[in-house]
Residue, then its C-alpha position, 0 to 999 in steps of 0.5 A: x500500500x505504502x509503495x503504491x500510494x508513493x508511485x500513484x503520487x509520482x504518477x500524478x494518477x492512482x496505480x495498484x498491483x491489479x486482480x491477485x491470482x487467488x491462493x491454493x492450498x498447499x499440501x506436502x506436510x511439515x516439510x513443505x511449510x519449511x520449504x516454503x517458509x525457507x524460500x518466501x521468508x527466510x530468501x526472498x524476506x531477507x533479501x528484501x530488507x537488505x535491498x530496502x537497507x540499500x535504497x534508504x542509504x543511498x536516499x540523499x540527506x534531502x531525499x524526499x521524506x515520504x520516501x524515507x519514511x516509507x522505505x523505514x517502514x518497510x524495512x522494519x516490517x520485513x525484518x519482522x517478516x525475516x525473523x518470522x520465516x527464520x524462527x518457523x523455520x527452525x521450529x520446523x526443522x526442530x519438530x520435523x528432524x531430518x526429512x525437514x532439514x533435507x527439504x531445506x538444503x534442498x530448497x536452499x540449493x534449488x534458491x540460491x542462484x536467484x539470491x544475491x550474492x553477498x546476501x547469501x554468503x553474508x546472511x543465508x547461508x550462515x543461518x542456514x548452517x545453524x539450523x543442520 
């Protein structure tokens, strides 16, 4: 909503993502809640608020402020959102042994070609190390 509202403003014109596909049910077990959580949260959150980081550093000391407020916000909620992905995970993990740590090393191989580099040799990878 935040980054829609900033893009209407600078369009001069209302914008919004349009219709959102609708969700289905998922099925696979434990294993796949990890899986997913692991991909969704645990990458693409992570990455989320380094890139987020990234833009508010390098937003000039007299950048527009409604930009500075929102690129703030979202980097507070989606390090919240990380946090979330990274103690389920490893609650997962915890509960469901070692078929679930295998679903996450193997999502972790199919995921880390997408990821940016020093994300994932900064951040993913050593998390995913602690969790097996």
């Amino acid at each position: 909503e935040l980054a829609f509202a900033l893009a209407s403003a600078y369009a001069g014109r209302a914008l919004d993502p349009g219709p959102l596909p609708a969700l289905t049910p998922r099925g696979g077990g434990l294993a796949a809640v990890a899986r997913d959580t692991f991909i969704e949260g645990c990458v693409g959150e992570t990455g989320a608020v380094l890139e987020a980081e990234h833009a508010l550093a390098a937003l000039r000391q007299d950048g527009d402020p409604a930009v500075r407020d929102v690129l703030e916000r979202i980097v507070r909620d989606e390090t919240r959102h990380a946090e979330l992905a990274w103690q389920t995970v490893t609650w997962a993990v915890t509960s469901g042994g070692p078929e679930v740590l295998a679903a996450v090393h193997a999502a972790a191989r199919d995921a880390e070609p997408s990821a940016r580099p020093e994300t994932w040799r900064e951040v993913i990878a050593p998390s995913l190390a602690l969790l097996g």
